[in-house]
Steps between C-alpha positions, in 0.01 A plus 500: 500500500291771684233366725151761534661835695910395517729483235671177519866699583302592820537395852280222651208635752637270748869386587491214702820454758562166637193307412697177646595663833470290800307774758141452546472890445392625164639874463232731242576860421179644289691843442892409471522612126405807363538450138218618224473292184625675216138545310387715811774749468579688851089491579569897533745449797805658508796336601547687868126375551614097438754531781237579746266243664220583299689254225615209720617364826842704546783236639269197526631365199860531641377318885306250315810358280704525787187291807461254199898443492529489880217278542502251157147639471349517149395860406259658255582876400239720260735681227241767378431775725175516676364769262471226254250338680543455868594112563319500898145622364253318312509620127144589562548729744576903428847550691658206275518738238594816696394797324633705794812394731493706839434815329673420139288464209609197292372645151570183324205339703248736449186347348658158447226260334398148575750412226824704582461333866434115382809571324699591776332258680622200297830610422648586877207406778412181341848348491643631791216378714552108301813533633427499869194282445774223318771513816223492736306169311888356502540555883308362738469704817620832368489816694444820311680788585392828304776732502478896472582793580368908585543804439636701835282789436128517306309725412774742782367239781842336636468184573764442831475087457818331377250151421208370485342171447133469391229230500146431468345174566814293645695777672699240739823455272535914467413529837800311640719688249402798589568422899871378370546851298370691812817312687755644268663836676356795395211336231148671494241244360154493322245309520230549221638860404620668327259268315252262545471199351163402337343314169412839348881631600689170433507223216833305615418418885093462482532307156834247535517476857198523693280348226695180523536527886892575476667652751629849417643825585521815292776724624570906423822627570524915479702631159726705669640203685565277185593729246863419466637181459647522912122483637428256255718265632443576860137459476520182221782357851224597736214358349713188415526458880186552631228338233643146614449600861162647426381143358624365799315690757221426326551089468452594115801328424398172543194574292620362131 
């Protein structure tokens, strides 16, 4: 039975990974999928164009799988691409429906109306965000961690850091992580860039975390690095290692 915008053959918004896993840590990716539901077509992108960034998170599908594995962490990933509607922006907002990526033009957004974004709205956003709200009601002294990743080069501006974390009004968790990623030989770290987190730049983070006082980080790892399935892994075993001490330098773990 089709449901409003998906056919019922179609993939769920959100695919939940461990929702019984032991860790404190609850692993999000907003842009791991980068499907289109069938009644949108190809929204006028071509196929070369939904490889890119512009479509999803390249590789943080692959490191989230493998840090929710590693750490018995329940998981959240988005299946529909960010052109959809863009799961870490309020619906309300302009960007969640991207009428221009970087400098692509996303034709099949063009002059969307109120009703052609509720619709989007209730068949991916709406779900995948229940999803995250339901773990996070089912387990007391969570600790968000928004995954992502970035493009190496925008707009032909390189951008020469391997990681970054970002924050807003609770930076102490990302803070310590980023201090632990700055140990690793030969990492360059971000704070707040290549992107800064904000309520008019963020949904996840401002809305599940800090709204309920959670701790949190939110966590961009640079394309290049986790493209293949061999930076995947070293990243997921990296990450794996140094969340648990980053709760610890921060007496978070005791907080449950």
């Amino acid at each position: 039975m089709s449901t409003g915008l998906l056919g019922a053959d179609e993939a769920a918004p959100a695919e939940v990974l461990r929702p019984r896993g032991k860790s404190r840590f609850l692993l999000t990716a907003d842009h791991a999928g980068r499907a289109i539901p069938r009644a949108l077509g190809d929204l006028g992108v071509s196929a070369a164009d939904m490889d890119r960034h512009i479509a999803w998170d390249v590789g943080i599908d692959g490191v989230t799988r493998r840090l929710s594995a590693l750490l018995d962490a329940p998981a959240v990933l988005q299946t529909y691409s960010r052109l959809v509607i863009d799961c870490n922006r309020k619906p309300g907002v302009a960007s969640a429906f991207a009428e221009v990526s970087e400098a692509t033009e996303i034709p099949g957004n063009k002059g969307l109306g109120a009703e052609a974004k509720a619709a989007r709205q209730a068949a991916v956003f709406d779900p995948y965000h229940a999803a995250i709200e339901g773990l996070i009601g089912a387990r007391p002294g969570t600790v968000y961690v928004a995954m992502h990743s970035f493009t190496p080069v925008y707009l032909e501006q390189a951008r020469p850091m391997h990681a970054a974390v970002l924050y807003n009004r609770s930076p102490r968790l990302s803070r310590a992580l980023a201090a632990l990623l700055r140990a690793e030989p030969g990492l360059v770290v971000g704070e707040n860039a290549p992107y800064q987190l904000t309520d008019e730049t963020d949904y996840g983070v401002p809305v599940h975390a800090e709204a309920r006082g959670l701790d949190y980080l939110e966590i961009e790892i640079r394309q290049d690095l986790v493209q293949h399935e061999s930076g995947q892994a070293e990243w997921a075993e990296r990450l794996a290692r140094l969340l648990p001490l980053a709760l610890e330098t921060t007496g978070a773990e005791s907080k449950a």
